[in-house]
N, C-alpha and C positions, 0 to 999 in steps of 0.2 A: 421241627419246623425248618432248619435249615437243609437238610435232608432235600424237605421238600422243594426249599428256594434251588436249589443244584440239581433237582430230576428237572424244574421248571425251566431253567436257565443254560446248562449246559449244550442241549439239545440244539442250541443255535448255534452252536460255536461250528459243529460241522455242516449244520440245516443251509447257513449262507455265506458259510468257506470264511468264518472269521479267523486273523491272526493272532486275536488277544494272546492265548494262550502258548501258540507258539512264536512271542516273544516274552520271555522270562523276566528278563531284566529289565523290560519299559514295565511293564506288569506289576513288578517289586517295587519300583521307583515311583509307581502310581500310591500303590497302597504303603508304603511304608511310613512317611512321614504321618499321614492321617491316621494310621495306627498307633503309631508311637505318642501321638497326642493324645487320644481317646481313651490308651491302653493306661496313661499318664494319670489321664484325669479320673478314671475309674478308681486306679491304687489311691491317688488323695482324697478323693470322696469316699471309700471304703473304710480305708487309716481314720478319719477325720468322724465317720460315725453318721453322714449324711443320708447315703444307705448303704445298704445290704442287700448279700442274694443267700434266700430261700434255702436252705439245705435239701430238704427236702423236692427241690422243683428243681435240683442241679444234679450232674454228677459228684461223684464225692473225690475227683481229684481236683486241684488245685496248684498254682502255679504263680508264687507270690500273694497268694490270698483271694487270689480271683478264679472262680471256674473256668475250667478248660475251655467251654462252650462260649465264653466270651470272645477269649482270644479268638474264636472259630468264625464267633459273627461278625470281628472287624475283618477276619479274611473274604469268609461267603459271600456277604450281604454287598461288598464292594464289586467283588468280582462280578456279581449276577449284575449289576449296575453297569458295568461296563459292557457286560456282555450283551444285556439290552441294549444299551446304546449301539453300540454296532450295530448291532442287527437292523435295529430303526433307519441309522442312517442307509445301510446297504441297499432297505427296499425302497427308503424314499430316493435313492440317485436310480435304482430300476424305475420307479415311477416317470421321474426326470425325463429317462431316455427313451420314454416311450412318446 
Protein backbone atom coordinates (compact mmCIF):
# COMPACT_ATOMS: atom_id res chain seq x y z
CA UNK A 1 0.00 0.00 0.00
CA UNK A 2 2.63 2.48 0.43
CA UNK A 3 4.08 1.56 -2.78
CA UNK A 4 1.10 2.64 -3.96
CA UNK A 5 0.80 5.97 -1.82
CA UNK A 6 4.54 6.92 -3.68
CA UNK A 7 3.51 5.87 -7.52
CA UNK A 8 0.24 8.25 -6.48
CA UNK A 9 2.13 11.08 -4.96
CA UNK A 10 5.55 11.35 -6.41
CA UNK A 11 4.45 12.19 -9.78
CA UNK A 12 3.65 15.65 -8.59
CA UNK A 13 6.72 16.53 -7.44
CA UNK A 14 8.20 16.88 -11.06
CA UNK A 15 4.21 17.27 -12.59
CA UNK A 16 4.30 21.00 -10.93
CA UNK A 17 8.19 21.73 -10.43
CA UNK A 18 7.78 21.22 -6.55
CA UNK A 19 10.92 21.85 -4.19
CA UNK A 20 9.74 19.44 -1.37
CA UNK A 21 12.29 17.03 -2.24
CA UNK A 22 14.90 19.06 -3.31
CA UNK A 23 15.11 20.52 -0.05
CA UNK A 24 16.48 17.68 2.41
CA UNK A 25 16.75 19.34 5.46
CA UNK A 26 13.48 21.43 5.69
CA UNK A 27 11.94 17.89 4.68
CA UNK A 28 13.84 16.16 7.66
CA UNK A 29 12.92 18.88 10.00
CA UNK A 30 9.24 18.54 8.94
CA UNK A 31 9.10 14.80 9.48
CA UNK A 32 11.32 14.18 12.12
CA UNK A 33 9.94 15.35 15.20
CA UNK A 34 6.29 13.81 14.39
CA UNK A 35 8.14 10.67 13.85
CA UNK A 36 9.95 10.45 16.78
CA UNK A 37 6.67 10.77 18.65
CA UNK A 38 4.66 8.24 16.91
CA UNK A 39 7.76 6.05 16.40
CA UNK A 40 7.76 6.72 20.52
CA UNK A 41 4.28 5.88 21.14
CA UNK A 42 4.14 2.72 18.86
CA UNK A 43 7.50 1.19 21.17
CA UNK A 44 5.20 1.89 24.52
CA UNK A 45 2.14 0.74 23.27
CA UNK A 46 3.86 -2.51 21.80
CA UNK A 47 6.13 -2.89 25.33
CA UNK A 48 2.96 -2.32 27.25
CA UNK A 49 0.71 -5.12 25.34
CA UNK A 50 -2.03 -2.50 23.95
CA UNK A 51 -1.30 -3.85 20.58
CA UNK A 52 0.51 -5.63 18.17
CA UNK A 53 1.30 -6.31 14.63
CA UNK A 54 0.22 -9.41 12.78
CA UNK A 55 3.33 -11.36 11.94
CA UNK A 56 2.01 -12.78 9.53
CA UNK A 57 0.55 -9.36 7.62
CA UNK A 58 4.38 -7.94 8.22
CA UNK A 59 7.63 -8.33 7.03
CA UNK A 60 9.59 -10.48 9.22
CA UNK A 61 12.36 -7.84 9.79
CA UNK A 62 12.23 -5.77 12.75
CA UNK A 63 13.83 -2.87 14.32
CA UNK A 64 13.36 -2.38 18.09
CA UNK A 65 10.26 -4.60 17.96
CA UNK A 66 8.46 -2.77 15.34
CA UNK A 67 8.10 -3.73 11.60
CA UNK A 68 10.26 -2.16 9.20
CA UNK A 69 7.00 -1.11 7.20
CA UNK A 70 6.06 1.08 10.09
CA UNK A 71 8.98 3.14 10.29
CA UNK A 72 8.19 3.45 6.28
CA UNK A 73 4.61 4.74 6.90
CA UNK A 74 5.79 7.60 9.23
CA UNK A 75 8.17 8.33 6.30
CA UNK A 76 5.70 7.75 3.18
CA UNK A 77 2.49 8.77 4.39
CA UNK A 78 4.01 12.29 5.53
CA UNK A 79 5.83 12.94 2.61
CA UNK A 80 2.75 12.13 0.12
CA UNK A 81 0.93 14.83 2.49
CA UNK A 82 3.17 17.19 1.73
CA UNK A 83 3.64 16.59 -1.53
CA UNK A 84 -0.13 17.06 -2.04
CA UNK A 85 -0.07 19.91 -0.40
CA UNK A 86 2.18 21.60 -2.79
CA UNK A 87 0.69 20.59 -5.39
CA UNK A 88 -2.85 22.06 -4.24
CA UNK A 89 -1.37 25.05 -3.34
CA UNK A 90 0.66 25.54 -6.91
CA UNK A 91 -2.67 25.15 -9.00
CA UNK A 92 -4.81 27.07 -6.64
CA UNK A 93 -2.21 30.34 -6.99
CA UNK A 94 -2.34 29.32 -11.15
CA UNK A 95 -6.01 29.52 -10.60
CA UNK A 96 -5.40 32.99 -8.72
CA UNK A 97 -3.47 34.29 -11.73
CA UNK A 98 -5.81 33.73 -14.10
Amino acid sequence: MLAFVLIGTLPLHRYYHLSVLRQPVRLFLALAPVAVVFITWDLLATSAGQWQFDPAQTFGMRLWGLPLEEYAFFLVIPVAGILTFEAVTVVRERRRAR
